[in-house]
PDB file with SEQRES, HELIX, SHEET and CRYST1 records, atoms N, CA, C and O in Angstrom:
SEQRES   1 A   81  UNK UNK UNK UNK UNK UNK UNK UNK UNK UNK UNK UNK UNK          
SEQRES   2 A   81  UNK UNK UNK UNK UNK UNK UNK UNK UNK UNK UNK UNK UNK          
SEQRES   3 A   81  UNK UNK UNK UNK UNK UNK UNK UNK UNK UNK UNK UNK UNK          
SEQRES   4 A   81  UNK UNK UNK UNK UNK UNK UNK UNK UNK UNK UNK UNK UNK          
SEQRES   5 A   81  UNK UNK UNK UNK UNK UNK UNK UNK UNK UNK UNK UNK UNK          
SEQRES   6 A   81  UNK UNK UNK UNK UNK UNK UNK UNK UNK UNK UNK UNK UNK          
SEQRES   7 A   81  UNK UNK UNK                                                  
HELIX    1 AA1 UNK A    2  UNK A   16  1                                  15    
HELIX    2 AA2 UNK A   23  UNK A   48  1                                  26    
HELIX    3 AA3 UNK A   58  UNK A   77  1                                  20    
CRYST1    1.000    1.000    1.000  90.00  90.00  90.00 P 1           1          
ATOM      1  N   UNK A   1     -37.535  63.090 -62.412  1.00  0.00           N  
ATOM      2  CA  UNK A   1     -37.589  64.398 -62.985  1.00  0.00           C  
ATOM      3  C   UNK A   1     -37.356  65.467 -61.914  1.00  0.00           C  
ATOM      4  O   UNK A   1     -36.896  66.602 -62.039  1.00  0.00           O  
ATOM      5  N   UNK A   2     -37.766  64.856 -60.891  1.00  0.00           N  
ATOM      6  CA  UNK A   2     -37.814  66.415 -60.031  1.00  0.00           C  
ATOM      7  C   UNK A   2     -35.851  66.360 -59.256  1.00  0.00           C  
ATOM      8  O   UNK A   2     -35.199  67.245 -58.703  1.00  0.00           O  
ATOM      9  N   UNK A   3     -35.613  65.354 -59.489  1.00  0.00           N  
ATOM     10  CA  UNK A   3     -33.930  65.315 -59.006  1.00  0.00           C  
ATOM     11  C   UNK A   3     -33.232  66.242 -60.169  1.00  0.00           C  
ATOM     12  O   UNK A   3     -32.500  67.194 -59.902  1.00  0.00           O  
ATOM     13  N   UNK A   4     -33.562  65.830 -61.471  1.00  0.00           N  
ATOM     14  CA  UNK A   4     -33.002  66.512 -61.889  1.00  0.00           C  
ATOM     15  C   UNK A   4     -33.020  68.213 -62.506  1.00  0.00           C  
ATOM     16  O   UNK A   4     -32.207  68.985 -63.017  1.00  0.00           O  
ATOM     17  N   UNK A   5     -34.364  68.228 -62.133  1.00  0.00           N  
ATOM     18  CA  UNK A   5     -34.934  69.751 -61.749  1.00  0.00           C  
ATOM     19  C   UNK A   5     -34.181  70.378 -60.425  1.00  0.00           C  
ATOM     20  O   UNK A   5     -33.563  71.441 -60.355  1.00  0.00           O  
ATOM     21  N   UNK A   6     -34.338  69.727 -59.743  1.00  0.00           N  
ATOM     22  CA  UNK A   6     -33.445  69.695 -58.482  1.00  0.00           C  
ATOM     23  C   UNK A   6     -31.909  70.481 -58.264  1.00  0.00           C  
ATOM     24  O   UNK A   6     -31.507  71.483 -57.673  1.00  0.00           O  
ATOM     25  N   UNK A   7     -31.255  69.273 -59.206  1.00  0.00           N  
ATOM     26  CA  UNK A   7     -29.832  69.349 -59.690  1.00  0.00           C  
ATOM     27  C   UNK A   7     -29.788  70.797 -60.484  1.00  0.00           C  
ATOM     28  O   UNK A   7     -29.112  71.781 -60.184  1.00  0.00           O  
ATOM     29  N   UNK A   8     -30.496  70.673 -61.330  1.00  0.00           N  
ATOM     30  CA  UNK A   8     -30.429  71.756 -62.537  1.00  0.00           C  
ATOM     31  C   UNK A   8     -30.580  73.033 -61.881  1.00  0.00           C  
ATOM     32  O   UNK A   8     -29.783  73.902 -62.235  1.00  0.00           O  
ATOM     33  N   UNK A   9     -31.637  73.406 -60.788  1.00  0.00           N  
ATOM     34  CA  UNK A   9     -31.437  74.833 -59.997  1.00  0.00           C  
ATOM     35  C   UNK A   9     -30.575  74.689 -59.186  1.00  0.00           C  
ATOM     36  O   UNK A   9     -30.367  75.857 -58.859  1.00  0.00           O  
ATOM     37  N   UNK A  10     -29.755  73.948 -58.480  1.00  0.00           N  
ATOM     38  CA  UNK A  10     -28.329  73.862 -57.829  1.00  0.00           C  
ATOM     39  C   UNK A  10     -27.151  74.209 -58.526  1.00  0.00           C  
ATOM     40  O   UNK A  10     -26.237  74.743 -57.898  1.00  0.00           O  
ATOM     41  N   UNK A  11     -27.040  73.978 -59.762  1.00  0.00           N  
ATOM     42  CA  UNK A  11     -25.959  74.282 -60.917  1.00  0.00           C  
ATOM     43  C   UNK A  11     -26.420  75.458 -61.350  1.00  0.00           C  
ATOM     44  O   UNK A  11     -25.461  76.159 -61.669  1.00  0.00           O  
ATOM     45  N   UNK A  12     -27.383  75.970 -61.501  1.00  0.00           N  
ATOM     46  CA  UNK A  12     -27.723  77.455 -61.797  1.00  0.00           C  
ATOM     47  C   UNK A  12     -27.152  78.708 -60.986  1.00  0.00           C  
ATOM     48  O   UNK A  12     -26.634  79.764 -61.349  1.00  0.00           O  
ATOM     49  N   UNK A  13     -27.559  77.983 -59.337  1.00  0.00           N  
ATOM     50  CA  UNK A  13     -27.474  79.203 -58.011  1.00  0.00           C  
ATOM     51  C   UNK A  13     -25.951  78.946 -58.140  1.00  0.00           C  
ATOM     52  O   UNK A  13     -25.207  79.912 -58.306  1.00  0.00           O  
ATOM     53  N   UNK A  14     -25.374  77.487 -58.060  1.00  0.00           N  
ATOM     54  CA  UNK A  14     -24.005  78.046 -57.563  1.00  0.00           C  
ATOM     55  C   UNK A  14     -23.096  78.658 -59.067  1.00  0.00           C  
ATOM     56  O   UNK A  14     -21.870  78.749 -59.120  1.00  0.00           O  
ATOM     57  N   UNK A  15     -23.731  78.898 -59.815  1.00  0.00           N  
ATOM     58  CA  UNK A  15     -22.732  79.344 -61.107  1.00  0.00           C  
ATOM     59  C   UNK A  15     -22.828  80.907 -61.196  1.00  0.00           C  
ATOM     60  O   UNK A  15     -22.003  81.701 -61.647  1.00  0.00           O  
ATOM     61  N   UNK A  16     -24.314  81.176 -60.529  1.00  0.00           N  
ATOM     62  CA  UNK A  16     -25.039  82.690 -60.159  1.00  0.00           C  
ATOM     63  C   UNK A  16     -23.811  83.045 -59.105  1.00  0.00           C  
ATOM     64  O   UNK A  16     -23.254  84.141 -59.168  1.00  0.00           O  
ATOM     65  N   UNK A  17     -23.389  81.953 -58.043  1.00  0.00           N  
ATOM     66  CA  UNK A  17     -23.138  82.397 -56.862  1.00  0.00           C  
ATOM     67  C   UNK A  17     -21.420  82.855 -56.927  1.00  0.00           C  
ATOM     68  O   UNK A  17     -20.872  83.401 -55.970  1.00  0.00           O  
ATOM     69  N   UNK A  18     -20.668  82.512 -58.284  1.00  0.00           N  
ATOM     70  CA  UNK A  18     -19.482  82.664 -58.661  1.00  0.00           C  
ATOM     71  C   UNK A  18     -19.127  83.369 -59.674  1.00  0.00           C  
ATOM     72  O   UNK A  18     -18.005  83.550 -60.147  1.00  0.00           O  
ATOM     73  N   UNK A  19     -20.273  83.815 -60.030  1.00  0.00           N  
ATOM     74  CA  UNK A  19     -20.179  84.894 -61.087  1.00  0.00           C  
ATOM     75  C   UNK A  19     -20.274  86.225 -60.721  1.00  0.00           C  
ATOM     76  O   UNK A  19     -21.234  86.672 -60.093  1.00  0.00           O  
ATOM     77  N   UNK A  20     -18.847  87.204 -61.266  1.00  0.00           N  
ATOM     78  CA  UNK A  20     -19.023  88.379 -61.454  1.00  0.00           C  
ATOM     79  C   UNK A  20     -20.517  89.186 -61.425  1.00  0.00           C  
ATOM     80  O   UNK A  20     -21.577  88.661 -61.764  1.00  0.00           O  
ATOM     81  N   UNK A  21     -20.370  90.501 -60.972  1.00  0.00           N  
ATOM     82  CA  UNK A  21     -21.945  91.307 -60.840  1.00  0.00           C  
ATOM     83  C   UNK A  21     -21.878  91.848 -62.611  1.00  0.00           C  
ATOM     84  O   UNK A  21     -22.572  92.845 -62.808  1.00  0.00           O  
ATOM     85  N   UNK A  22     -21.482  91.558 -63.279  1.00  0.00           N  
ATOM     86  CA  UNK A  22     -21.478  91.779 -64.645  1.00  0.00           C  
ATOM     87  C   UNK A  22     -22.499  90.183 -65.438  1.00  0.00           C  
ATOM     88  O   UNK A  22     -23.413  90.037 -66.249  1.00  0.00           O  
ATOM     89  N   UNK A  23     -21.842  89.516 -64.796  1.00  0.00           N  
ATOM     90  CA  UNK A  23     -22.358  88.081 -65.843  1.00  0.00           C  
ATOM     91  C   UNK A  23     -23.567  87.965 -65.081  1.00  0.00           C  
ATOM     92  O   UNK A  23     -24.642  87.757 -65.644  1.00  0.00           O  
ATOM     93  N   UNK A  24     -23.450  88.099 -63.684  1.00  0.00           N  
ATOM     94  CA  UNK A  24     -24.965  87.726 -62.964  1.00  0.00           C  
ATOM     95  C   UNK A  24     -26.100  88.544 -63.637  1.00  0.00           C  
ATOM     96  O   UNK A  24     -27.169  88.047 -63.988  1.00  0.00           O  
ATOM     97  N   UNK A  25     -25.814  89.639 -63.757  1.00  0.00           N  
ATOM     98  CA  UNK A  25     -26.660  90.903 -64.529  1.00  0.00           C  
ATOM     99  C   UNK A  25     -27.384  90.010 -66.010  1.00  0.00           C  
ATOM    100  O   UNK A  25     -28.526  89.731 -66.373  1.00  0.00           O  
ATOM    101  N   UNK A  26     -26.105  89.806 -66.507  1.00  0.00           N  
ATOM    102  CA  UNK A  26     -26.706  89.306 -67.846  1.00  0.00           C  
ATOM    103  C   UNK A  26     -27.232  87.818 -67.744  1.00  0.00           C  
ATOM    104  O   UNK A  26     -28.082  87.531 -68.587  1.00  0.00           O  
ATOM    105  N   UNK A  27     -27.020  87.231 -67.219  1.00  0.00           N  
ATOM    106  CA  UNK A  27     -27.709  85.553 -66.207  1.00  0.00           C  
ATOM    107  C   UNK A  27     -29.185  86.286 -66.159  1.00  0.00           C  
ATOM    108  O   UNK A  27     -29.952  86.141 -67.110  1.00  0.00           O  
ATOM    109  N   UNK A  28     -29.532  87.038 -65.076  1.00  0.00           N  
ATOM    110  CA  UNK A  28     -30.725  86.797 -64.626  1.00  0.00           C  
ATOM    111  C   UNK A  28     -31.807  87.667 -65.798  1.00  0.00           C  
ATOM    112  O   UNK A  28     -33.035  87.586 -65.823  1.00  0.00           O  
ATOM    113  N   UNK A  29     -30.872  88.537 -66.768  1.00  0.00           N  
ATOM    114  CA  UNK A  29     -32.115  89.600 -67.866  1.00  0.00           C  
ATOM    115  C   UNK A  29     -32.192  88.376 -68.840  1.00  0.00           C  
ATOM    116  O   UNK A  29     -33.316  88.391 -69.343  1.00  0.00           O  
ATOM    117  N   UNK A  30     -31.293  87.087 -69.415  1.00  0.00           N  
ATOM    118  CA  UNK A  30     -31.744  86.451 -69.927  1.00  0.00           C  
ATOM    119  C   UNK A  30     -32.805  84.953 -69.726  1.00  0.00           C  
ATOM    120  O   UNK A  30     -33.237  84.105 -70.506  1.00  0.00           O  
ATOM    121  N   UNK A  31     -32.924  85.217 -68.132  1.00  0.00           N  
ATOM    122  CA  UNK A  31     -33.446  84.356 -67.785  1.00  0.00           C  
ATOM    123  C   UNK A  31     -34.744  84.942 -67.761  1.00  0.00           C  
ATOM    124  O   UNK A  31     -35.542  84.448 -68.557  1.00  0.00           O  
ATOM    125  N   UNK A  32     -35.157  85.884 -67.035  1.00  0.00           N  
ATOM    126  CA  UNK A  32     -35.985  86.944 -67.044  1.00  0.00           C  
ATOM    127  C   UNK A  32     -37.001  86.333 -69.039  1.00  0.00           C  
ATOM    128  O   UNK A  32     -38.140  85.992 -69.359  1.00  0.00           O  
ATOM    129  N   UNK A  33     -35.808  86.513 -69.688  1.00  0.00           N  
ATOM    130  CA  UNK A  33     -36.625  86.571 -70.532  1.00  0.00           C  
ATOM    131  C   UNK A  33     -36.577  84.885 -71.208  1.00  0.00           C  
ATOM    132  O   UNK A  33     -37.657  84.340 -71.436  1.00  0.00           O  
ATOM    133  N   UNK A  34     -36.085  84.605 -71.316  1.00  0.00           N  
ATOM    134  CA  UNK A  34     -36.572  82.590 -71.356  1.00  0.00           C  
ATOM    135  C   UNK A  34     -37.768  82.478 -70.486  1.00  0.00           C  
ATOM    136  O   UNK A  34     -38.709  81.788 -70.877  1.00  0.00           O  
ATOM    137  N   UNK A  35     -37.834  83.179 -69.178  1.00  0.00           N  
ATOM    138  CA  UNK A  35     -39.077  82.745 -68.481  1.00  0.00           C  
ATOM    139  C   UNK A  35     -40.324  83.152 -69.318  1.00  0.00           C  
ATOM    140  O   UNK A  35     -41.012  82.342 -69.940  1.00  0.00           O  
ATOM    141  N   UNK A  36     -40.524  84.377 -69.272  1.00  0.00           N  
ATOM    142  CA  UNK A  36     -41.526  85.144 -69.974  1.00  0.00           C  
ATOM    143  C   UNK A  36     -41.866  84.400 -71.492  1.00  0.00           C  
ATOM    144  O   UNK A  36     -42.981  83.961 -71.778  1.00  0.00           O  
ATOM    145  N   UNK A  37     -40.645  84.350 -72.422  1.00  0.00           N  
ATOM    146  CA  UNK A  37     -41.157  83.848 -73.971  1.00  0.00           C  
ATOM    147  C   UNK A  37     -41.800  82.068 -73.437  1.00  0.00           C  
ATOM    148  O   UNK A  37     -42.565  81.513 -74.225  1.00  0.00           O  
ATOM    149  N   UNK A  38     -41.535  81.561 -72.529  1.00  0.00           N  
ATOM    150  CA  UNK A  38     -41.635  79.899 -71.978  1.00  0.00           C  
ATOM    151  C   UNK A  38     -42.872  80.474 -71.746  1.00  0.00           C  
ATOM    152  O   UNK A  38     -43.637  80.305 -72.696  1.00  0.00           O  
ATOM    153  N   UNK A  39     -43.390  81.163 -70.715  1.00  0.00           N  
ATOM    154  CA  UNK A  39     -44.613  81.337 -70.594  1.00  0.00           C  
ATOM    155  C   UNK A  39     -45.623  81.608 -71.602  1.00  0.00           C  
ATOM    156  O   UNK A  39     -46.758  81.134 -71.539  1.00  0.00           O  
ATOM    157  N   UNK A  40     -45.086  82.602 -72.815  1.00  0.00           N  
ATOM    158  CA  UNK A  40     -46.140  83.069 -73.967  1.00  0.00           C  
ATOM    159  C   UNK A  40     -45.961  81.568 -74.159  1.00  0.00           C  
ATOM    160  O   UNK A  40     -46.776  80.761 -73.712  1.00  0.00           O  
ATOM    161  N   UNK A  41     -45.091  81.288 -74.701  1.00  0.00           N  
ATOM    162  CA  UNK A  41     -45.446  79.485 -75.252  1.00  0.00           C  
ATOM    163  C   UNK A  41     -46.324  78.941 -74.584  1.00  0.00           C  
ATOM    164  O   UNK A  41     -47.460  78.968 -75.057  1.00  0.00           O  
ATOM    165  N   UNK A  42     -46.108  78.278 -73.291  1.00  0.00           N  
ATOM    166  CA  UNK A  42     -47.147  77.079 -72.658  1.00  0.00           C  
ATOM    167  C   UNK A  42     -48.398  78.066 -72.785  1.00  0.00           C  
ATOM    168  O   UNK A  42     -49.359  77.302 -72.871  1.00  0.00           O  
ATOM    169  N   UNK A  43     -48.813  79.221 -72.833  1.00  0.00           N  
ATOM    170  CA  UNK A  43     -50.034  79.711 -72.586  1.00  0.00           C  
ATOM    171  C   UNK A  43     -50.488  79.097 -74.389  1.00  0.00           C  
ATOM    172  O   UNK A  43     -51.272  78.203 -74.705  1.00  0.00           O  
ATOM    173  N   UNK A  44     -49.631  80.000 -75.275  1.00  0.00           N  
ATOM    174  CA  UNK A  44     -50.210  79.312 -77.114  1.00  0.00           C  
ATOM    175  C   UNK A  44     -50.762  78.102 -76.925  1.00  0.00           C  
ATOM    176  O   UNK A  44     -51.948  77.777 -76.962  1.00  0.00           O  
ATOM    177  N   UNK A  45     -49.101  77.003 -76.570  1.00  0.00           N  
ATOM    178  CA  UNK A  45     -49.465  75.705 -76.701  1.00  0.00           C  
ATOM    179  C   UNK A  45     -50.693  74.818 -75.924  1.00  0.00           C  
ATOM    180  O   UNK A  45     -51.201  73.791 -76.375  1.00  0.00           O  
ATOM    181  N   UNK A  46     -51.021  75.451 -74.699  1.00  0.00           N  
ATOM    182  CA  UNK A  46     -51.997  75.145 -74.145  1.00  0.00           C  
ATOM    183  C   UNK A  46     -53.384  75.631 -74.223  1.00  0.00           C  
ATOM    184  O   UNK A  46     -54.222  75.378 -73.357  1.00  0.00           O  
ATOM    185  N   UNK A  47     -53.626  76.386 -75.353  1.00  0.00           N  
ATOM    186  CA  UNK A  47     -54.621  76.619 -76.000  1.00  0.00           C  
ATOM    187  C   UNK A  47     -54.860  76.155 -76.883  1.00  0.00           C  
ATOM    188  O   UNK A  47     -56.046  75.985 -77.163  1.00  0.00           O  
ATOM    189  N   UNK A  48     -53.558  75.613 -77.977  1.00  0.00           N  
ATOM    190  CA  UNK A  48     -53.488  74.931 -78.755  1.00  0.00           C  
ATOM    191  C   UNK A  48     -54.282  73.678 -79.109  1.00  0.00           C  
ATOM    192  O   UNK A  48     -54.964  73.192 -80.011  1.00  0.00           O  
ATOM    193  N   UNK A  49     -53.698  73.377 -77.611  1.00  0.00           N  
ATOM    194  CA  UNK A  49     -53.671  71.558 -77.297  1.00  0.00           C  
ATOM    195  C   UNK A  49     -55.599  71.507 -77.003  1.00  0.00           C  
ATOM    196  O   UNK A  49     -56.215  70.493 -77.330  1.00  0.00           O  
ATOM    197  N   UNK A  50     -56.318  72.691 -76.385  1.00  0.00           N  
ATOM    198  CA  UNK A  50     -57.710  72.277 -75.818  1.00  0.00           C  
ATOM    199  C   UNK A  50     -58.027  72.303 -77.497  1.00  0.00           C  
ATOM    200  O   UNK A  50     -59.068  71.689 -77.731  1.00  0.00           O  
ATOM    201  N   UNK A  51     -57.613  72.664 -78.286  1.00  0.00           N  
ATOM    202  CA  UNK A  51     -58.719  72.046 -79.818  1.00  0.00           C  
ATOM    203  C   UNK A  51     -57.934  70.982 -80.299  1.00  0.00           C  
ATOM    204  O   UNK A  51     -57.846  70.977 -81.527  1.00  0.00           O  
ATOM    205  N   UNK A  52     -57.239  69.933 -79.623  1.00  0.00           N  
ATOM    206  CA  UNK A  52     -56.489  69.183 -79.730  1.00  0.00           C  
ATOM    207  C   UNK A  52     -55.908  68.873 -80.971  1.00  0.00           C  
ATOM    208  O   UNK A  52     -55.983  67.787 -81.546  1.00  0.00           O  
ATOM    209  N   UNK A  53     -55.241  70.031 -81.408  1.00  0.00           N  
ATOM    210  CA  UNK A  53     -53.835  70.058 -82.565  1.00  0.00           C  
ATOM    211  C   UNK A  53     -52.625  69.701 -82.394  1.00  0.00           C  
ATOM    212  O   UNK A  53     -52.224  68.965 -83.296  1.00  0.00           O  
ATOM    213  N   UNK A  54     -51.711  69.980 -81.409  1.00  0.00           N  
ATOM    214  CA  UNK A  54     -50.942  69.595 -80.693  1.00  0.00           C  
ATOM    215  C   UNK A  54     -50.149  68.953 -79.796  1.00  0.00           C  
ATOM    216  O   UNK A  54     -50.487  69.412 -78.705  1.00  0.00           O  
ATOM    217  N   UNK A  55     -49.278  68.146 -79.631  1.00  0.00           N  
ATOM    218  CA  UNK A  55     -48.876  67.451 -78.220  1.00  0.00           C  
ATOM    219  C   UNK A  55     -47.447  67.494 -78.390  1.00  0.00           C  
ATOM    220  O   UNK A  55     -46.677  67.293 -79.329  1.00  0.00           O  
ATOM    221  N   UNK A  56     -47.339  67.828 -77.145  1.00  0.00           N  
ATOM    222  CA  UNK A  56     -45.663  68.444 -77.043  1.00  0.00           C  
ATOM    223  C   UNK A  56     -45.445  67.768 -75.833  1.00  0.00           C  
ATOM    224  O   UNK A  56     -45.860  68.136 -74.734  1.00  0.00           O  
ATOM    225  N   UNK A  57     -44.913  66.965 -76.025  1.00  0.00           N  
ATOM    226  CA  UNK A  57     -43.787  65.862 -74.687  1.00  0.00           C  
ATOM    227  C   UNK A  57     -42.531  67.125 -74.133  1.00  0.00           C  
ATOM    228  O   UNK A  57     -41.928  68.015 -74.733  1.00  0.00           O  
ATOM    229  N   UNK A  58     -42.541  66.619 -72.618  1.00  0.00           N  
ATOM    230  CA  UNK A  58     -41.801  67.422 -71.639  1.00  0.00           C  
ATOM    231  C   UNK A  58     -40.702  67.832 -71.984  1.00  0.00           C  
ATOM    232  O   UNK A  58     -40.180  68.910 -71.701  1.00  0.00           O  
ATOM    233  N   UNK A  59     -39.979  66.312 -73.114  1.00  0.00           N  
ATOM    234  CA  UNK A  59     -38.467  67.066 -73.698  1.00  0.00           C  
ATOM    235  C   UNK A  59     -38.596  68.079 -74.296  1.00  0.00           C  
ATOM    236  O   UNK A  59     -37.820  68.982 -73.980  1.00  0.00           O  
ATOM    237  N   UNK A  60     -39.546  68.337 -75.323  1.00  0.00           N  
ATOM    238  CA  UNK A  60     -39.801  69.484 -76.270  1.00  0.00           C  
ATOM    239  C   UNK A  60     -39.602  70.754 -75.547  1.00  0.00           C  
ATOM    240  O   UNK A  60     -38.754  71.574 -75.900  1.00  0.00           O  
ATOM    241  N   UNK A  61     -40.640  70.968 -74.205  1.00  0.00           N  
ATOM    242  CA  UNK A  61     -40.610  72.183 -73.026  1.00  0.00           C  
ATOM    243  C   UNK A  61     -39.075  72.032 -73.017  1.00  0.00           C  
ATOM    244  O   UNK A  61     -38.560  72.654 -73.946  1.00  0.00           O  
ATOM    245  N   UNK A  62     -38.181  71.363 -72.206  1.00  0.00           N  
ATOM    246  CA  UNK A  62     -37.346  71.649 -72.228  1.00  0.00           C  
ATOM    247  C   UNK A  62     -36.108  72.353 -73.141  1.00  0.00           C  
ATOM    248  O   UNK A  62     -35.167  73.021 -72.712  1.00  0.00           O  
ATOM    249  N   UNK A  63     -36.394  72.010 -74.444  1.00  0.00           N  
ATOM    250  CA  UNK A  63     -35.807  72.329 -75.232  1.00  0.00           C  
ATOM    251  C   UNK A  63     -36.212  73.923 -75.894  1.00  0.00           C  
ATOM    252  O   UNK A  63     -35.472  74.785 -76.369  1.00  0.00           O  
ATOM    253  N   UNK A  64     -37.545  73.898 -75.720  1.00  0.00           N  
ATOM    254  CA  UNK A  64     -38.390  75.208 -75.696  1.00  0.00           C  
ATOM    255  C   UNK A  64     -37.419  76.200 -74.969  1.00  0.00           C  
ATOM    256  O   UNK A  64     -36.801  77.113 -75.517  1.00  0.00           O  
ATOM    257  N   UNK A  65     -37.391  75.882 -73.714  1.00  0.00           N  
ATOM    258  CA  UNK A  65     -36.760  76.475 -72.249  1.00  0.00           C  
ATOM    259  C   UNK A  65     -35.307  77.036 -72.606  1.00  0.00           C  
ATOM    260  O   UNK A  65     -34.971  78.174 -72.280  1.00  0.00           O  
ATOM    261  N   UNK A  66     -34.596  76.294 -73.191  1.00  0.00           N  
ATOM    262  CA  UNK A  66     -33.239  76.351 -73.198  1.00  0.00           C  
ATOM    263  C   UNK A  66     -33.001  77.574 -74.608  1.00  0.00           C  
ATOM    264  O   UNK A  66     -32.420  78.636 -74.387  1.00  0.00           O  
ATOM    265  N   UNK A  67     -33.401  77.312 -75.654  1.00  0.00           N  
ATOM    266  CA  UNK A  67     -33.367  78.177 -77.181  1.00  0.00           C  
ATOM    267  C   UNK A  67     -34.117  80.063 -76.770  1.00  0.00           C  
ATOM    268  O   UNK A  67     -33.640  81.015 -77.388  1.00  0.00           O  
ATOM    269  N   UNK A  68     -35.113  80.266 -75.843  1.00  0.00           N  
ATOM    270  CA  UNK A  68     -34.677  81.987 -75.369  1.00  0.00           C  
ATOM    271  C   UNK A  68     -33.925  82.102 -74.331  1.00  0.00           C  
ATOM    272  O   UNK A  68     -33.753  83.255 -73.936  1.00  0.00           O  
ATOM    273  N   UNK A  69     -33.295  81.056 -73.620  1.00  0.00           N  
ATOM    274  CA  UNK A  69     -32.346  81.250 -72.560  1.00  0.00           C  
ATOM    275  C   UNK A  69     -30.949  81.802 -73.196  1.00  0.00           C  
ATOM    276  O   UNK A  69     -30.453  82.917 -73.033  1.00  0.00           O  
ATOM    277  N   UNK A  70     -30.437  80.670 -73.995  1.00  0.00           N  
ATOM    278  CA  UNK A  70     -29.414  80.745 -75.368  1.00  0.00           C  
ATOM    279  C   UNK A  70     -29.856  82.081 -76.196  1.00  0.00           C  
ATOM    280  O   UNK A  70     -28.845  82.742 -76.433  1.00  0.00           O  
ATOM    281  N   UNK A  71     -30.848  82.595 -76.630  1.00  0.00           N  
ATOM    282  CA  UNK A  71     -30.779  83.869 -77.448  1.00  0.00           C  
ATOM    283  C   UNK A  71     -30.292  84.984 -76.147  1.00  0.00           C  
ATOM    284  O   UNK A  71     -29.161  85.462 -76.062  1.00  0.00           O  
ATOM    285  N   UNK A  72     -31.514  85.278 -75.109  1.00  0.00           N  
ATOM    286  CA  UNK A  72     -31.329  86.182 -74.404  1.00  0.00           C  
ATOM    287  C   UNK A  72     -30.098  86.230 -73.874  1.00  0.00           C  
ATOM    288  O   UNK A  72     -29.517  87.315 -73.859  1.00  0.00           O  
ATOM    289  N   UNK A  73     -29.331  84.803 -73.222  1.00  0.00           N  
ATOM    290  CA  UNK A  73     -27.245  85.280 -73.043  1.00  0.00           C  
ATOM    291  C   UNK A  73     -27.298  85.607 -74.318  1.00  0.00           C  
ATOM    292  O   UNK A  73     -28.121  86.510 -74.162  1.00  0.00           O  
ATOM    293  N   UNK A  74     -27.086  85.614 -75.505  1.00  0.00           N  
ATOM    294  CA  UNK A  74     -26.329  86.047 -76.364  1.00  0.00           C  
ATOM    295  C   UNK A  74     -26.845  88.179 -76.425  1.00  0.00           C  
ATOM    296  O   UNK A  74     -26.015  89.083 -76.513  1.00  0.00           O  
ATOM    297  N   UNK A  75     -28.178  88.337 -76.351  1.00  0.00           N  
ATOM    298  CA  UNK A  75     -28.397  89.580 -76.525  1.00  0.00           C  
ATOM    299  C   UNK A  75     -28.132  90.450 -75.738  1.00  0.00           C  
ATOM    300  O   UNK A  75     -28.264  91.657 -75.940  1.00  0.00           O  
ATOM    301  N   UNK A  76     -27.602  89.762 -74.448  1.00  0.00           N  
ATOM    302  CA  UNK A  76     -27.649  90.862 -73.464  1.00  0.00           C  
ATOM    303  C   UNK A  76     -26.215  90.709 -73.090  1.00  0.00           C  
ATOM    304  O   UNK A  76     -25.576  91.557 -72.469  1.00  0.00           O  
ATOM    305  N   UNK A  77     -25.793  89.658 -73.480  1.00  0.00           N  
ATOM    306  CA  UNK A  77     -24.101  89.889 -73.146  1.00  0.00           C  
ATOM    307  C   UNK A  77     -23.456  90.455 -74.975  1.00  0.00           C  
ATOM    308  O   UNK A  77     -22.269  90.756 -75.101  1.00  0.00           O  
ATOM    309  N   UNK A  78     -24.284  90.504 -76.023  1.00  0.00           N  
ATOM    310  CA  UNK A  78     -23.659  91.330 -77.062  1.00  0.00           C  
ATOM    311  C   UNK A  78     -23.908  92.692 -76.469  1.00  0.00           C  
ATOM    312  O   UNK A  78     -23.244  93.616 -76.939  1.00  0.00           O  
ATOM    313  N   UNK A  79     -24.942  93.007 -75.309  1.00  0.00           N  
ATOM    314  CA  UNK A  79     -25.583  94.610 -75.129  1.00  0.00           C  
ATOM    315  C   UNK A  79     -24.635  95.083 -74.687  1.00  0.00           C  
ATOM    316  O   UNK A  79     -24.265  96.180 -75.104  1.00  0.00           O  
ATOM    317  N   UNK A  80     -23.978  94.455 -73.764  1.00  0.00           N  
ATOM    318  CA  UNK A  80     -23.323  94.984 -72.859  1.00  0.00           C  
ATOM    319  C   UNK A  80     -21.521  94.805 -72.610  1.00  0.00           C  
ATOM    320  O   UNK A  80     -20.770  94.640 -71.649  1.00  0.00           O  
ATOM    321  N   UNK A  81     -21.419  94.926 -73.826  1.00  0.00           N  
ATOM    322  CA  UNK A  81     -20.215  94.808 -74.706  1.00  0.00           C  
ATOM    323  C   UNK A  81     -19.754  96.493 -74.490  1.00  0.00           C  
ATOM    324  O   UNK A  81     -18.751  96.935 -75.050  1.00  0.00           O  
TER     325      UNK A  81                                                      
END                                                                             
């Protein structure tokens, strides 16, 4: 897991590192905000989980991770149209 955590912020920086100051802009406000909504999540879900309702396997986070990453590019590169 951590290789491909690894890998995965290596393909991030160098795609950051070839991108226009236009796309980087909209890269890091939607990441900005995947981080933040990922965080309200694990904070819910991990409150969730102490009255033990819940269990969410690592793929799920990931997939969590990726769906406000995917909204926020779309909102901030429709913004800035």
């Amino acid at each position: 897991m951590i290789a491909i955590a690894g890998f995965a912020l290596w393909a991030v920086l160098r795609f950051l590192g070839v991108a226009d100051e236009r796309q980087r802009r909209i890269n890091f406000r939607a990441l900005r905000f995947a981080f933040v909504v990922c965080l309200v999540l694990s904070l819910v879900g991990g409150f969730v989980q102490g009255f033990g309702v819940l269990r969410v396997s690592w793929i799920d986070v990931l997939g969590l991770e990726l769906i406000p990453w995917s909204f926020g590019l779309m909102f901030y590169s429709w913004r800035h149209q």
